[in-house]
Steps between C-alpha positions, in 0.01 A plus 500: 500500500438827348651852653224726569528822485449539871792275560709744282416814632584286848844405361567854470388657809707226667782587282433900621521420843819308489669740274365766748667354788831447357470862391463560881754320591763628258436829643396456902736233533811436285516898369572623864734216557723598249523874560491422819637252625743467251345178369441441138459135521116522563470706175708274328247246597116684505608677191477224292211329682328851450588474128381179390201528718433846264557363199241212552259775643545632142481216296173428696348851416606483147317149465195626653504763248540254242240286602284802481411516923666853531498798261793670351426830776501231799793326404687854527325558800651157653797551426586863616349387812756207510746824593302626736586306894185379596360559167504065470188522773338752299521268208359187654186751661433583123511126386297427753230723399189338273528552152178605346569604196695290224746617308448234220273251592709410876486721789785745495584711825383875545726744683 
């Protein structure tokens, strides 16, 4: 079965969320309980978590950028929002949004 590229820009808001809510919970969550509450075990844990989930968020944009669904401006745009909290659900709103015009013959997203 073929991947769409629906299904990939999919992929990657799903990856945008997730990475978005480890980023919230690195900072709302295990941040505060180390300084604190004297507790660096839950950074020692979401850390991590937060860090692999990033690094797929990247891979993901940089293969949507390969496979020509995402311009070179938009894949900056993704990820400086990446560094934004809350920037993940600003990310999947713009993925969600109908792409009208292509970049190279697929639909590409517009910001």
């Amino acid at each position: 079965m073929a991947v769409t590229a629906s299904d990939s820009l999919r992929v990657l808001r799903i990856a945008s969320v997730i990475e978005g809510a480890t980023l919230l919970l690195l900072f709302l969550v295990a941040m505060p309980l180390k300084y604190v509450a004297d507790t660096p075990l839950a950074v020692s844990i979401v850390g991590p978590i937060h860090g692999a989930a990033f690094l797929i968020y990247t891979a993901l944009v940089l293969q949507s950028f390969v496979s020509r669904l995402i311009s070179v401006t938009e894949v900056a745009r993704l990820m400086a929002v990446a560094f934004i909290p809350l920037g993940a659900w600003l990310v999947a709103a713009m993925l969600r949004r109908p792409r009208t015009v292509p970049l190279v013959g697929k639909n590409r997203l517009h910001f």
